[in-house]
Backbone bond lengths (Angstrom), bond angles and torsions (degrees), N, CA, C in turn:
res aa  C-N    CA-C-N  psi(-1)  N-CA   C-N-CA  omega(-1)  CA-C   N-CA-C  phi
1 X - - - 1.459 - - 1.520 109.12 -
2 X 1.545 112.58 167.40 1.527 107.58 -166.14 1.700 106.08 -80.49
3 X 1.488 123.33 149.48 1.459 106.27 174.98 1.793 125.18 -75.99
4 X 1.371 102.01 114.10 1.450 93.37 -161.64 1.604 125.20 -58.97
5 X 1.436 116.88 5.82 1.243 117.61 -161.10 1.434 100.51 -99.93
6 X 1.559 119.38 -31.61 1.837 128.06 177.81 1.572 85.92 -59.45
7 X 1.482 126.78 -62.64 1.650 125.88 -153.37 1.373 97.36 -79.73
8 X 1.159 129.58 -22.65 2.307 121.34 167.60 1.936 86.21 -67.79
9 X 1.301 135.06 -61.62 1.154 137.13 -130.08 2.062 94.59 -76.11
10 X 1.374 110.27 -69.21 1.553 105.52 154.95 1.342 133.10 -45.97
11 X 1.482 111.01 -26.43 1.761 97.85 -172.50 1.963 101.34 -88.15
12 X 1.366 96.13 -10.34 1.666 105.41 177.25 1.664 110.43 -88.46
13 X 1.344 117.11 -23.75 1.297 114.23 154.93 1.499 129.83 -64.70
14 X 1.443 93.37 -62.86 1.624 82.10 164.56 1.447 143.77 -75.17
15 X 1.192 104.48 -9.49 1.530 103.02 159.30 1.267 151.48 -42.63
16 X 1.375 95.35 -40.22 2.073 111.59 156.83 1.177 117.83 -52.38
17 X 1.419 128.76 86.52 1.213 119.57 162.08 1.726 121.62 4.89
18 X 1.717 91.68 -68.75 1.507 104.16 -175.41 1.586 131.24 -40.98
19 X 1.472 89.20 -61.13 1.383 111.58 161.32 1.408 137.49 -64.60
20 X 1.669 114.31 -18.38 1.270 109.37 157.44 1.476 120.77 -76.07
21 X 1.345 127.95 -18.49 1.191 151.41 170.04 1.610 102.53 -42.15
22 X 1.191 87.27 -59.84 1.818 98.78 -161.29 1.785 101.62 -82.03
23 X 0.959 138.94 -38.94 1.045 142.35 167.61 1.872 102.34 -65.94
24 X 1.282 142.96 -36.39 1.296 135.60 153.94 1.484 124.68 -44.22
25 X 1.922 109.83 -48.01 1.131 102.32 160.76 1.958 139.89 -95.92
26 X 1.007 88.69 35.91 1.537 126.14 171.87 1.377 106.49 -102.95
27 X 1.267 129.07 -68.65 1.112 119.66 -176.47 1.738 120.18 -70.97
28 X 1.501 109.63 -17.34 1.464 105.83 175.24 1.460 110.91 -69.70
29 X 1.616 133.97 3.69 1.300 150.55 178.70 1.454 129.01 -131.30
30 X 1.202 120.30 153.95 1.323 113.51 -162.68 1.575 106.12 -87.49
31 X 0.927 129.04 -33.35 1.804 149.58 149.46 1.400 125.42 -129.83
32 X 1.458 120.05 137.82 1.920 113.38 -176.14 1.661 91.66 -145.81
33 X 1.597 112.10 148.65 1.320 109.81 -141.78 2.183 77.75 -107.27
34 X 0.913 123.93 -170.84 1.676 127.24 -168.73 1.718 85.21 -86.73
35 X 1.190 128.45 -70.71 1.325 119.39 -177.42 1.138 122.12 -63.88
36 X 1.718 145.42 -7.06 1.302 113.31 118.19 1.521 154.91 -64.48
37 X 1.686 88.07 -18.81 2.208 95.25 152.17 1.701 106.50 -56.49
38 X 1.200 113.18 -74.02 1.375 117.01 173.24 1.373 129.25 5.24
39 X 1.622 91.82 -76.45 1.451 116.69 -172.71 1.411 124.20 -80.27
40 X 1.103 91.02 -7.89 2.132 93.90 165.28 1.524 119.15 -120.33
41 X 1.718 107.13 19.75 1.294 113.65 162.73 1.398 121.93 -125.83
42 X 1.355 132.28 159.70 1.461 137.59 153.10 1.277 107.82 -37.66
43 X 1.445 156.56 -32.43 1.103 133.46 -100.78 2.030 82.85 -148.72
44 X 1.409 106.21 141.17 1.439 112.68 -174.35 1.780 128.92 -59.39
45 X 1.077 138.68 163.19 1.087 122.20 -172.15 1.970 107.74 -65.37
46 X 1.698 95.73 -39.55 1.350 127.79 144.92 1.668 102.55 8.97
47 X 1.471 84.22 -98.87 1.587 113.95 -174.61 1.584 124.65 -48.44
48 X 1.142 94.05 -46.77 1.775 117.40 173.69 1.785 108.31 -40.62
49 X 1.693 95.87 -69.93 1.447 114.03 -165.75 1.982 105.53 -57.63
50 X 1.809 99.54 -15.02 1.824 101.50 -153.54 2.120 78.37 -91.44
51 X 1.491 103.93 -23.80 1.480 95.00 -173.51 1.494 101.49 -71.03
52 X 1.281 115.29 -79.34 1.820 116.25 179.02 0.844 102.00 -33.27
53 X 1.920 158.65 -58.50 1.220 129.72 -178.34 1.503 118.60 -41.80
54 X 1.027 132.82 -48.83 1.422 155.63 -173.69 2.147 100.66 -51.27
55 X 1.408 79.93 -47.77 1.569 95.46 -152.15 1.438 93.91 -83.00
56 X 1.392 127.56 -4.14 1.864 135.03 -158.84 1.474 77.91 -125.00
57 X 1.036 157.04 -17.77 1.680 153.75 -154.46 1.517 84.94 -104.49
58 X 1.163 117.06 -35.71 1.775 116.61 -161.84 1.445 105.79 -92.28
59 X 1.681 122.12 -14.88 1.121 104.16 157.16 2.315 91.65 114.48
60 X 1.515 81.81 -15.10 1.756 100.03 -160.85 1.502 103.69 -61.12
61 X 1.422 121.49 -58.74 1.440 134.11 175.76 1.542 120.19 -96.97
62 X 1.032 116.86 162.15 1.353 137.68 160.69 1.325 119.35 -106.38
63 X 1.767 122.50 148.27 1.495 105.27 158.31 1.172 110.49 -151.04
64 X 2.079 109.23 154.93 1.023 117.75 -170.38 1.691 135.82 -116.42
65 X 1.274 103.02 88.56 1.679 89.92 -146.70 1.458 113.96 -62.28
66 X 1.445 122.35 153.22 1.307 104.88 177.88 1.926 90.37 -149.45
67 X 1.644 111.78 112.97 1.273 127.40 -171.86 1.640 115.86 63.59
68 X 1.420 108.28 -110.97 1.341 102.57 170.06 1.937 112.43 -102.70
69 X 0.894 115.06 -2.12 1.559 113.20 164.44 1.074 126.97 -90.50
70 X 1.279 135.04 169.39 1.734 138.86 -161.41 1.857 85.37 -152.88
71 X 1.837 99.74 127.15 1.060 99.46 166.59 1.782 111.78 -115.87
72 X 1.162 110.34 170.76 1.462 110.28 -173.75 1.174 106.68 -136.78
73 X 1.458 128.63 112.27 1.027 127.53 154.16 2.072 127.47 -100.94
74 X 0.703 116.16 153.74 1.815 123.42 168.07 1.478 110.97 -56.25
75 X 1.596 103.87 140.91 1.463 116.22 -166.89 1.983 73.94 -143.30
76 X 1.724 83.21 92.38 1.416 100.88 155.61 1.722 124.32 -54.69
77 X 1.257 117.05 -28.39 1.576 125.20 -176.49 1.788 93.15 -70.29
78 X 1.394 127.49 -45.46 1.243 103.66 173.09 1.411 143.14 -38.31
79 X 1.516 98.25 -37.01 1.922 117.94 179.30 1.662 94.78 -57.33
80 X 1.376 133.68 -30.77 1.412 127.10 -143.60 1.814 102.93 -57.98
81 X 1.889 115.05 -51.13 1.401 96.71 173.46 1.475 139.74 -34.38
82 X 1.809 94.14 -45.01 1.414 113.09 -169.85 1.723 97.55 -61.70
83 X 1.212 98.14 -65.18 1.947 104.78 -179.48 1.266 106.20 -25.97
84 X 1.669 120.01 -64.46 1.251 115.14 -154.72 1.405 113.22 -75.23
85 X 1.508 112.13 -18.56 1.192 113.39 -169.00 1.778 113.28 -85.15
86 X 1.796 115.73 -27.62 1.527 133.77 163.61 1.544 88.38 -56.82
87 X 0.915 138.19 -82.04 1.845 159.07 170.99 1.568 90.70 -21.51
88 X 1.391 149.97 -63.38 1.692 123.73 -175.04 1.426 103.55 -71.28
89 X 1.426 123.88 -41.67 1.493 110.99 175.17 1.507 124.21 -84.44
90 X 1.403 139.49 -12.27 1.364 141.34 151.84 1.906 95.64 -49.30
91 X 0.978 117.51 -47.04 2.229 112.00 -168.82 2.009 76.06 -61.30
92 X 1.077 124.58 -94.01 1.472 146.29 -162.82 1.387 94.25 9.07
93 X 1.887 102.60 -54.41 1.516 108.08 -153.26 1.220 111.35 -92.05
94 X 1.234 115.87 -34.86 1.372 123.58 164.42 1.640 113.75 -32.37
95 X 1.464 93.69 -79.78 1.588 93.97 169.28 1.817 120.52 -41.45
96 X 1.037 113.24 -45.38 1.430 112.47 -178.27 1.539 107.24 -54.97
97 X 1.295 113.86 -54.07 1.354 114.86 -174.03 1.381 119.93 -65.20
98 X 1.239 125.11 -53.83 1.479 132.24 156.24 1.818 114.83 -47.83
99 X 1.361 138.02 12.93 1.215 168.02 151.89 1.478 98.56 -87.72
100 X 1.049 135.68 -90.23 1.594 141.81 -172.32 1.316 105.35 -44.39
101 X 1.679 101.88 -50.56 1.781 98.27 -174.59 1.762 109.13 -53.80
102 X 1.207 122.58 -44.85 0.963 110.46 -176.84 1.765 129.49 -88.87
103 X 1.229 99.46 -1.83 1.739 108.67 171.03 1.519 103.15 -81.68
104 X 1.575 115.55 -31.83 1.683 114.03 166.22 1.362 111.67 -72.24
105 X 1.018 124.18 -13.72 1.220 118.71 -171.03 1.739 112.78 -76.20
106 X 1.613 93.76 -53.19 1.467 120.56 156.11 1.648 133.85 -35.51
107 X 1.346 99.15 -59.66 1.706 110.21 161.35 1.331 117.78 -65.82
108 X 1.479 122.00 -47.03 1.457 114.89 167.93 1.954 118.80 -118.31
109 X 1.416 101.65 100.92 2.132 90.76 -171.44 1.436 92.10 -75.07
């Protein structure tokens, strides 16, 4: 079974609005340095660095420092709990629905 603490630990990352934000515009790039998160949000450099910690704890980002900047890119292998865990309940429903389809089918040919 999946370990429930990786899928609590990501689904608690992305939950912040904020922080899914910043991890969205991370992934629309191949690397983005904190002061370009920064600078195309409301939100403090402060805030930024307290989200990517959050979001690097979850396994979500990577980073690469280079002098005085830190870049961040997405570590797609992080999503894998979440996947697998949408992926045991996407089969659940599937089956459920393909169940209904055919009990309607039954009540009305």
């Amino acid at each position: 079974m999946l370990e429930a603490t990786s899928v609590s630990t990501v689904m608690r990352a992305l939950a912040d609005p904020t922080r899914r934000a910043v991890f969205e515009r991370i992934s629309a790039r191949d690397e983005i340095s904190v002061a370009e998160l920064t600078r195309g949000s409301s939100v403090t450099q402060g805030a930024i660095s307290q989200h990517l910690k959050s979001l690097k704890q979850a396994g979500l980002v990577a980073e690469r420092p280079e002098g005085r900047n830190v870049f961040y890119r997405v570590e797609p292998e992080g999503l894998a709990p979440l996947v697998d865990w949408i992926g045991h309940y996407g089969a659940f429903w599937r089956e459920r629905f393909a169940n209904l389809r055919t009990l309607l089918k039954e009540i009305d040919p």
